[in-house]
Structure formats: structure tokens, C-alpha cells
LUMVEX-970924 format. One line per field, with one value per residue (C-alpha): residue number from 1; residue in three letters; x, y, z. Coordinates in Angstrom, 1 decimal. Layout:
# LUMVEX-970924
seq: c(NUM,...) $
type: c(ALA,...) $
X: c(X,...) $
Y: c(Y,...) $
Z: c(Z,...) $
//
This chain:
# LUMVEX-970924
seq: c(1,2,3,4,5,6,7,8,9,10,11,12,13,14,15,16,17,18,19,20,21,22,23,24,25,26,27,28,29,30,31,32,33,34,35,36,37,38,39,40,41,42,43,44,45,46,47,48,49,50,51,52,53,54,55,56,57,58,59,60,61,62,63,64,65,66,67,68,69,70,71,72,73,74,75,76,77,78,79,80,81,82,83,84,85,86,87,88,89,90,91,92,93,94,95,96,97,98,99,100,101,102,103,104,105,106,107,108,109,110,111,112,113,114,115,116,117,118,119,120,121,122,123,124,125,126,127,128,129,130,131,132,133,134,135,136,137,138,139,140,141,142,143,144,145,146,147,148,149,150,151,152,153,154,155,156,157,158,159,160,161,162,163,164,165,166,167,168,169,170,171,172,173,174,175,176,177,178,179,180,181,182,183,184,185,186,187,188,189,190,191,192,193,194,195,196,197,198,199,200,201,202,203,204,205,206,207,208,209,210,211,212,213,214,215,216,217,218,219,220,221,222,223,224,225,226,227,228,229,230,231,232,233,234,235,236,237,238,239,240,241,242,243,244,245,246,247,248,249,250,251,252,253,254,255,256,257,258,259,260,261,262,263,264,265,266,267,268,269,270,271,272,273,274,275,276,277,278,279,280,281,282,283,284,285,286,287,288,289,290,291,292,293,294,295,296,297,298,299,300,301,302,303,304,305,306,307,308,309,310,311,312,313,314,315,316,317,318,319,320,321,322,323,324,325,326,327,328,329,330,331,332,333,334,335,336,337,338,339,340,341,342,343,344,345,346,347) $
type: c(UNK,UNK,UNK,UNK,UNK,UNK,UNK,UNK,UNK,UNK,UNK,UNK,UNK,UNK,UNK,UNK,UNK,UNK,UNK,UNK,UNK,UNK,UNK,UNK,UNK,UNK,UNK,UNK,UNK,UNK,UNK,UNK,UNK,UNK,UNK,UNK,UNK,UNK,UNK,UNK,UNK,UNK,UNK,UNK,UNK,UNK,UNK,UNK,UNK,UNK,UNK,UNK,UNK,UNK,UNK,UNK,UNK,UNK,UNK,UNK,UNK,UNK,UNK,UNK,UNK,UNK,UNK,UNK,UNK,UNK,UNK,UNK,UNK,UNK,UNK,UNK,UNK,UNK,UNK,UNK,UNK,UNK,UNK,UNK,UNK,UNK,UNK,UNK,UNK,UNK,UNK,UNK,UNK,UNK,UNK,UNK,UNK,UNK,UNK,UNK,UNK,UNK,UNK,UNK,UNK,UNK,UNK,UNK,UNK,UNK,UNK,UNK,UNK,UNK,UNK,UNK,UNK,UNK,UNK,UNK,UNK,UNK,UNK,UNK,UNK,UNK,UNK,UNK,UNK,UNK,UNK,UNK,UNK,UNK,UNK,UNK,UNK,UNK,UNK,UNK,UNK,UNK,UNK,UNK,UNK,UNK,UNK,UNK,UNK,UNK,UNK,UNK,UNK,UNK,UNK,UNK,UNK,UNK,UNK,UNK,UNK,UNK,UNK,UNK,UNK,UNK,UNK,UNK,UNK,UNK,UNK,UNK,UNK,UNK,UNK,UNK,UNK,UNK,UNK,UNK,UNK,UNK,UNK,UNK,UNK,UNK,UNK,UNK,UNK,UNK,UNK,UNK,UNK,UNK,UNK,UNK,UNK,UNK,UNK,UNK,UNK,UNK,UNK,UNK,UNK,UNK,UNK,UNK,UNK,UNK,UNK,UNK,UNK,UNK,UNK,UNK,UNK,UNK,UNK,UNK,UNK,UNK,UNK,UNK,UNK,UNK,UNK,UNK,UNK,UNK,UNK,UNK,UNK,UNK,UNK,UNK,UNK,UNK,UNK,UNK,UNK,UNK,UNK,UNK,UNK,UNK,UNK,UNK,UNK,UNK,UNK,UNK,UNK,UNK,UNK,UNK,UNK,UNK,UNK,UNK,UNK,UNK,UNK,UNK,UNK,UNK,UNK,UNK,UNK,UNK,UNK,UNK,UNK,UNK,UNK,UNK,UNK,UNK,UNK,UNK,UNK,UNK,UNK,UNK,UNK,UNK,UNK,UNK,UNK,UNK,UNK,UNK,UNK,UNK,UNK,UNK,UNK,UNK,UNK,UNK,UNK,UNK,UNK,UNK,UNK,UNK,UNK,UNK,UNK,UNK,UNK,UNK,UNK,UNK,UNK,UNK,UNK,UNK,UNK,UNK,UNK,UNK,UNK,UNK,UNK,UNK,UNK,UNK,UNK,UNK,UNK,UNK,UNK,UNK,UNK,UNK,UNK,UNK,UNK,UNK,UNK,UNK,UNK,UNK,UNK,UNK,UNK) $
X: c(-78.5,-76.4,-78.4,-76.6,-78.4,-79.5,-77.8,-74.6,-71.1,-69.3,-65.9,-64.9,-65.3,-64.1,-64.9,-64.3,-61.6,-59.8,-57.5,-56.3,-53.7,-50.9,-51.3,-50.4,-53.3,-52.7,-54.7,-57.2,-59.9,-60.7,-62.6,-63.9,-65.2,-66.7,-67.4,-69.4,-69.1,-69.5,-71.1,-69.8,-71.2,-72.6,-72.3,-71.9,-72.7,-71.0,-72.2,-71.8,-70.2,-67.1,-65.0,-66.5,-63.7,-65.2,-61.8,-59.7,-62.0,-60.9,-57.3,-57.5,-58.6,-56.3,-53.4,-52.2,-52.7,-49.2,-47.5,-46.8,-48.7,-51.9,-52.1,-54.7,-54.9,-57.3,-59.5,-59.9,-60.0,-60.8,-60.7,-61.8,-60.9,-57.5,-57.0,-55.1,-53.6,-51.9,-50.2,-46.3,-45.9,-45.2,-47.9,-50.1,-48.6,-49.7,-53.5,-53.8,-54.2,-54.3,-57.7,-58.3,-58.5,-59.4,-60.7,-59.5,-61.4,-59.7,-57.8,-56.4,-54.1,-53.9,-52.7,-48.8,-48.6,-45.3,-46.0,-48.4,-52.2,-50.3,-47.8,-49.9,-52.4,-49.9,-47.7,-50.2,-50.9,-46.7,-46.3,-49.4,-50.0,-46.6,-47.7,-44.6,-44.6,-46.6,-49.4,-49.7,-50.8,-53.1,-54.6,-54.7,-56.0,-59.0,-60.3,-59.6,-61.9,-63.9,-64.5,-65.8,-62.6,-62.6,-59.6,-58.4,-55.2,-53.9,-55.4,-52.9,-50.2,-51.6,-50.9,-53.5,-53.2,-54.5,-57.9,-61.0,-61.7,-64.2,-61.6,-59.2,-61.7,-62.4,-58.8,-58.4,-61.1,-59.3,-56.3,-58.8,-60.4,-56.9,-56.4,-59.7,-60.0,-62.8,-63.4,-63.7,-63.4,-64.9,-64.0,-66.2,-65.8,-68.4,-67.2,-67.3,-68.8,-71.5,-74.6,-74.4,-70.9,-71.9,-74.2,-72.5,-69.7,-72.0,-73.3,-69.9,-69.2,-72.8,-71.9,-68.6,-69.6,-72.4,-69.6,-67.2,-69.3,-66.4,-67.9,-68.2,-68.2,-69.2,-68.0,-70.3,-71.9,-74.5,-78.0,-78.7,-76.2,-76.9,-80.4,-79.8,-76.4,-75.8,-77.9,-76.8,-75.9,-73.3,-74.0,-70.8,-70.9,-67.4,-65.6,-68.5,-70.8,-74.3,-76.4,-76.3,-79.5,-80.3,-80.9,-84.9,-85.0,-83.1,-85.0,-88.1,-87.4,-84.4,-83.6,-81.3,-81.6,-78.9,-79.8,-82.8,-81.4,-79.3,-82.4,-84.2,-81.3,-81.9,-83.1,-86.9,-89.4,-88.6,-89.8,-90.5,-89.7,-91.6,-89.7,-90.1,-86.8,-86.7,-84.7,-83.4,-83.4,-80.3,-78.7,-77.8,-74.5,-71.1,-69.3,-67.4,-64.1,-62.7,-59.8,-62.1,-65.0,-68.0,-69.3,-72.5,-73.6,-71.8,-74.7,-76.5,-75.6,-77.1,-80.3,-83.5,-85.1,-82.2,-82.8,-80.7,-79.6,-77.5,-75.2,-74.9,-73.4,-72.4,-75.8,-74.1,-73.8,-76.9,-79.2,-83.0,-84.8,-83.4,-80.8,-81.1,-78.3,-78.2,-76.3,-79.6,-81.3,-84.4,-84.2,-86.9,-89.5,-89.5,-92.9,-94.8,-96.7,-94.2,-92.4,-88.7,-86.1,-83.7,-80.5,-78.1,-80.2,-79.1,-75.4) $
Y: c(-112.1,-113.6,-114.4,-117.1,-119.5,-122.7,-125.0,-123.6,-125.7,-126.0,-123.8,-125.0,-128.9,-130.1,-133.9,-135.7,-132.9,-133.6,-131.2,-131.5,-129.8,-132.0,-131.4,-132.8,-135.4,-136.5,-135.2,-132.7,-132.7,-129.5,-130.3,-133.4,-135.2,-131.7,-131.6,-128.7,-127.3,-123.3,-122.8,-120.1,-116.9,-118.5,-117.7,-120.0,-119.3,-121.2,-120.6,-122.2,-121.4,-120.3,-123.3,-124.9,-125.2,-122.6,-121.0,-123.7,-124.7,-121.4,-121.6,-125.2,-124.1,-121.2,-123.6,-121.6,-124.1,-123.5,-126.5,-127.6,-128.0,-128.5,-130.2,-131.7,-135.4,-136.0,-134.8,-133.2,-129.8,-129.4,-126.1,-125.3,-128.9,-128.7,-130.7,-128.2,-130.6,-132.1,-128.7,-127.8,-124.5,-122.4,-123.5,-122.7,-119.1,-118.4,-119.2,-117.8,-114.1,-114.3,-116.5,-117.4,-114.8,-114.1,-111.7,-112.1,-111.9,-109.2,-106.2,-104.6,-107.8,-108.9,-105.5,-105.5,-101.9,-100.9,-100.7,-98.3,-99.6,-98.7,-100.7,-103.7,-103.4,-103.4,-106.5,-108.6,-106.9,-106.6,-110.2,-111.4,-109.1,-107.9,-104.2,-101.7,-99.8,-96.5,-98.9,-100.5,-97.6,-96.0,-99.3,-99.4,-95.8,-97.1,-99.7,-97.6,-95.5,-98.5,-99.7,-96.4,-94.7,-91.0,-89.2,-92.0,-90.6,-89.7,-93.1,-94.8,-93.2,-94.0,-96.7,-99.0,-97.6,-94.2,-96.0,-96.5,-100.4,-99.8,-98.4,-101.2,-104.0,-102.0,-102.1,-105.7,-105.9,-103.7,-106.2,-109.5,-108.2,-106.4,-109.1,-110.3,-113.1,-116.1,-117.0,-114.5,-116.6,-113.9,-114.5,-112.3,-109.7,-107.9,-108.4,-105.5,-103.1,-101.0,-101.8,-99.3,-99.9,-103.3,-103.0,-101.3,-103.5,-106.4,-104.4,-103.8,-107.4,-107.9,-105.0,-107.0,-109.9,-108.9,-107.2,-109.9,-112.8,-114.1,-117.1,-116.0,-117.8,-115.8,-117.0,-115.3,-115.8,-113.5,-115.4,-111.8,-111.4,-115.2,-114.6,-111.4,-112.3,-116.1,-118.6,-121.9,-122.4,-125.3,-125.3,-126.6,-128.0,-129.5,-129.8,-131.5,-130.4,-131.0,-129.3,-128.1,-126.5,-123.6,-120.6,-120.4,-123.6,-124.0,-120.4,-122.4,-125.2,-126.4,-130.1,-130.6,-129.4,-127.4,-125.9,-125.0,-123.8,-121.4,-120.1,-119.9,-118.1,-114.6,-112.2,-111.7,-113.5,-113.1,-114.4,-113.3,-114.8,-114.5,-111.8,-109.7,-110.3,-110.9,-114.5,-114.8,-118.7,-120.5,-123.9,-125.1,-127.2,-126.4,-127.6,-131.1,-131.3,-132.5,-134.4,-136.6,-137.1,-139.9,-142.1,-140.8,-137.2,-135.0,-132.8,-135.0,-133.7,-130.4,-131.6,-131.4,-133.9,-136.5,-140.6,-144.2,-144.4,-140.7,-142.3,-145.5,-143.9,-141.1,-140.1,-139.7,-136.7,-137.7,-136.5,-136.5,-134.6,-132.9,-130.6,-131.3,-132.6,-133.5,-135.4,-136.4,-139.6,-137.8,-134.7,-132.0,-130.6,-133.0,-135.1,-133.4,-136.8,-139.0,-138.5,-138.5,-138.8,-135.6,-135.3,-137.7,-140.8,-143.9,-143.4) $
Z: c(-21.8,-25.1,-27.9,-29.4,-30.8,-28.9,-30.8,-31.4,-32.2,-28.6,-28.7,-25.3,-23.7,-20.9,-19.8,-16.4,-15.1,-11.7,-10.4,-7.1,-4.6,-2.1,1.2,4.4,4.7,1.1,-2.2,-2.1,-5.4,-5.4,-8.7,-9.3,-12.3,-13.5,-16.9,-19.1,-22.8,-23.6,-27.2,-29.8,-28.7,-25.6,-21.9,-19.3,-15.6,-12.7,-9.7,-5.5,-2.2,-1.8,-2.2,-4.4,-7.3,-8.9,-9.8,-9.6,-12.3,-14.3,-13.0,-14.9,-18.2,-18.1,-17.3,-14.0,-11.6,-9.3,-9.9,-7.2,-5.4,-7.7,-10.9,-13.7,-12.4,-15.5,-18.1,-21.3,-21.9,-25.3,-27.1,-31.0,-30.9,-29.2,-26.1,-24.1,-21.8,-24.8,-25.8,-25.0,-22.9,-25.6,-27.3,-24.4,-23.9,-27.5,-26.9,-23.3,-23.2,-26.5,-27.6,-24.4,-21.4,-17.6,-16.0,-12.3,-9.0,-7.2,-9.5,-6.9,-6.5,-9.9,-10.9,-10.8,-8.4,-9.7,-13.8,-14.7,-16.5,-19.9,-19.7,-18.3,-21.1,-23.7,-23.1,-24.5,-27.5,-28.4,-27.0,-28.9,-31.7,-33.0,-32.4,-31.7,-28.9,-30.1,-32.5,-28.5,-26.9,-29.1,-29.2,-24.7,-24.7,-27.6,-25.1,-21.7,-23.7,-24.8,-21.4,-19.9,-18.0,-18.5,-19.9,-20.9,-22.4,-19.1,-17.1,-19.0,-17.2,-13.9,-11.4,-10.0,-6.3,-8.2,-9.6,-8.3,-7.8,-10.7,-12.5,-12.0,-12.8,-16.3,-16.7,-16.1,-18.6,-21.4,-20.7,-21.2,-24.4,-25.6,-28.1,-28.8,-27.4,-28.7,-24.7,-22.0,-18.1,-15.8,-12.2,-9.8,-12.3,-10.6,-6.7,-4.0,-6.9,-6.0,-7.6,-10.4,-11.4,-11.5,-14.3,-16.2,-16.1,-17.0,-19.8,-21.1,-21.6,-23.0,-25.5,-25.8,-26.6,-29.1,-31.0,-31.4,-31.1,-27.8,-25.1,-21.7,-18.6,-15.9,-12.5,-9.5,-6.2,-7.7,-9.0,-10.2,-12.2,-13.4,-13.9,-16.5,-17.9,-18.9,-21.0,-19.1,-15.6,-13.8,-10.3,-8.2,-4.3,-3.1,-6.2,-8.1,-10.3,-9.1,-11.5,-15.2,-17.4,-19.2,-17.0,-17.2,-16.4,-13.4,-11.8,-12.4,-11.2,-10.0,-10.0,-7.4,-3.6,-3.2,-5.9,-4.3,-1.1,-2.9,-4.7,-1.8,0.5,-2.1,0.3,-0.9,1.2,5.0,8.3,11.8,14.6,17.6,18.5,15.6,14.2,10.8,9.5,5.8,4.6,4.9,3.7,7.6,8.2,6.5,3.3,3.7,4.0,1.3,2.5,4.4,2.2,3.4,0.7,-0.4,-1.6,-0.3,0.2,2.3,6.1,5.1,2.2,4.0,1.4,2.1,2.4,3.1,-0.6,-0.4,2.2,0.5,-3.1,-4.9,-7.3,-10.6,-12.7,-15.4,-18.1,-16.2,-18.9,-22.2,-21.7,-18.4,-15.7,-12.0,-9.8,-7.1,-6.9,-6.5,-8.5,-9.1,-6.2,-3.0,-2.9,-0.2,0.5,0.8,4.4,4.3,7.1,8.3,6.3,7.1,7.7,6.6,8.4) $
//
């Protein structure tokens, strides 16, 4: 886990973001009122279902939303004390890749097939850097090395197709780190790894980011990887953010039932049926669509603890205790003595 310290000066803040995509049944937020700050040094962890805005979120901060059809309908995103929304493009093409960088969710397709690792690695560091053409590839064949790929000096001659998808993801992180950047967005860096690949990868960054002091958010399904890697967690649920604390705090105990339900649905604890078969928890129901949202929470058709009030509003996005945030009109462990109606009631 990072060891910055608690209280460290925020690099990154972003306040009230929308960003939304056209479609045929009019706007759809695919994030919504989020907002979240990343310390110096620090790593943040976002975390939810698939859908969630999770990367749009990233794709936002990077400024690669496709245009059309999504955009930044409002916000702040506020970098070293830059609002990035405020910058012109150039501007913006100087600071991404360059002090800001991604780490994409699949390698295999971020990886251009026809220009070799070398030449993918290097275009940042001549674009960014100013380094001639030789100075680049010593420099690509240091952090192939630096990232773990054997015979490195060769690698950089290969294509992605002739890589291992462990191999590809550490070269997609040899291209992220390439110019150093001050924030590191990792998008499922870990994703379809096997299980030792996947530490090491994680311990890379950790090594990483010990050494040049970068912010990290870590984008994952993975509450393992949350629970070792990041000091604050932003859980997401259809575009919003529903839940934000430090990382022990939110394994002990969660504020905010879905929260919960994703806790709960880690394979550990099992039951039997009657027949013998052997059920892992799940959060029942489906996400909302979001082009036709109800008024209320939005996690109400599927939260076991839910009453009248969670169809009547949206629970804002609060402070309920120090340094903690939820968006649940009755956040923290359910009352077991006060009976509650099935999700949904009040409709």
C-alpha cells in the first residue's frame, strides 16, 4: 500500500463532473455529479460494476472522451491547480502522457499491431522529452528492463502479437511511466492476468511509485487488489459516486449497502442449499438504465435495507463521519431491530 502521508496537498480534484454520451433517447450521464481528490504520493481506488463510469471517469480526466458523441457537460477537473477543462488542446497534449498518464484496460487493443513496442514506447519520450532517436531507445530498452521483460534489447524489436498478455500490459506500463509522469490512471491494469503476474505487476507500480513519489488511481473490479494496493477508495453505482473513505475503513465497515453487497459477493463464506450445491452471495436485480432513471436512489430496486424516503429523492453525496462520505439516508450496518420493507417500497 502507498505510504503517503495522511494529510498530503491534493495534486488532482475533480468537483461535480458530468459527462455524458448522445444517444437516440436523448443524454446519457454516464458520470454524474462524481467528485474525488488524489493526494501527492497517494493512491486512489475506484471500484463498481461494470458500467459504472468507472472509465469514462478516467477517459474524462485524460481528455479522450470521443467527441462526439460524449462530452464534459460540467465540472472542474483541477490539476496542480490547473483546471484542465480550461486548457487549449495543445496545452492539453503537453500534460497528457507527459505528467499525466493511463494505463489502459485491454493491451492487446491499445497496442497499435503494426509498429513495433520500440517505436510505441519512444514517441512520447521524443514528442515530450526532446530525446533523439538513439537517447529514445536506450531509454525504452532501461524501462522494458525496468518493468521485468527479459532480453529486453531484442523485445523492443517485437510486435505486440509476439508478447505474452503480461508482456504487453508491462509494456503499456513502460509507455505510462516513460516520461515520468506525477499521476498514473490505471485502468484494469491487472485484468485476465494470472494470479502471479498479477502481483508482480502490482508490485511494480508500488516499487514505482515509491521511487518517484507519482499518484495512482487504480481502477479494478478487484477488492483484492483494493485491499493491498490503494489508501482511499470511491465506490461508483450508475454513474454516481456512492461511497468514498479510506480503505480500512470502508473493509470494516462499509457505510453504504451496495457497498456492502459488493463486500459480501468475495467468494469466502459459502452456503448450501438443500441440495448440496454450494451459492456464492450476490447483489440480485440489474443496474438501472440510465436513460430512464426513477427519482430516488438508484440503488433502491436491488438494496435489501431499502425504505419510502429512497424513492421519494436522491440521498446526497455527504460527509457522515470524518473523512467519511456516502450518498444513503441510512448509512452504516442496517438496525437489526427496526423492520424494514423489501427494496423498492415506497413506489
Amino acid at each position: 500500500m502507498s505510504t503517503a502521508p495522511p494529510h498530503s496537498e491534493p495534486l488532482l480534484e475533480i468537483v461535480d463532473l458530468v459527462s455524458e454520451f448522445t444517444t437516440d433517447h436523448g443524454p446519457l450521464k454516464a458520470v454524474d455529479g462524481v467528485s474525488l481528490t488524489v493526494t501527492r504520493g497517494g493512491t486512489l481506488g475506484i471500484v463498481g460494476e461494470s458500467g459504472c463510469g468507472k472509465s469514462v471517469l478516467a477517459m474524462s480526466i485524460m481528455g479522450l472522451l470521443p467527441d462526439p458523441p460524449g462530452r464534459i457537460r460540467r465540472g472542474v477537473i483541477r490539476f496542480d491547480g490547473q483546471d484542465l477543462r480550461k486548457l487549449e488542446p495543445v496545452e492539453l497534449r503537453r500534460m497528457r502522457g507527459n505528467r499525466i498518464a493511463m494505463i489502459f484496460q485491454e493491451p492487446m487493443s491499445s497496442l497499435n499491431p503494426v509498429y513495433t513496442v520500440g517505436q510505441q514506447i519512444t514517441e512520447a519520450m521524443r514528442l515530450h522529452q526532446r530525446l533523439s532517436a538513439q537517447q529514445a531507445r536506450k531509454k525504452a530498452i532501461e524501462l522494458l528492463q525496468r518493468v521485468g521483460i527479459p532480453a529486453a534489447e531484442t523485445r523492443i524489436d517485437a510486435y505486440p502479437y509476439e508478447l505474452s498478455g503480461g508482456m504487453r500490459q508491462r509494456v503499456m506500463i513502460a509507455m505510462a511511466i516513460s516520461c515520468e509522469p506525477d499521476l498514473l490512471i490505471a485502468d484494469e491494469p491487472t485484468t485476465a492476468l494470472d494470479v502471479t503476474i498479477q502481483a508482480q505487476i502490482l508490485q511494480l507500480l508500488a516499487n514505482l511509485q515509491e521511487e518517484r513519489g507519482m499518484s495512482i488511481i487504480m481502477i479494478t473490479h478487484d477488492l483484492g487488489v483494493i485491499a493491498e494496493f490503494v489508501d482511499e477508495v470511491l465506490v461508483m453505482y450508475a454513474g454516481k459516486a456512492v461511497e468514498r473513505s479510506k480503505t480500512v475503513d470502508l473493509f470494516e465497515t462499509p457505510q453504504h449497502p451496495y457497498t456492502r453487497g459488493l463486500l459480501a459477493s468475495v467468494p469466502r463464506d459459502v452456503r448450501r442449499t438443500s441440495a448440496g450445491r454450494v451459492r456464492l452471495p450476490t447483489i440480485e436485480g440489474v443496474v438501472p438504465d440510465l436513460r430512464d432513471l426513477k427519482e430516488g436512489c438508484r440503488f433502491r430496486d436491488r438494496c435489501p435495507d431499502a425504505m419510502a424516503r429512497c424513492a421519494e429523492s436522491e440521498p446526497p453525496f455527504e460527509e457522515i463521519t470524518p473523512g467519511r462520505w456516502a450518498a444513503c439516508y441510512y448509512p452504516g450496518q442496517p438496525d437489526p431491530n427496526q423492520a424494514r420493507p423489501a427494496a423498492g417500497a415506497g413506489e
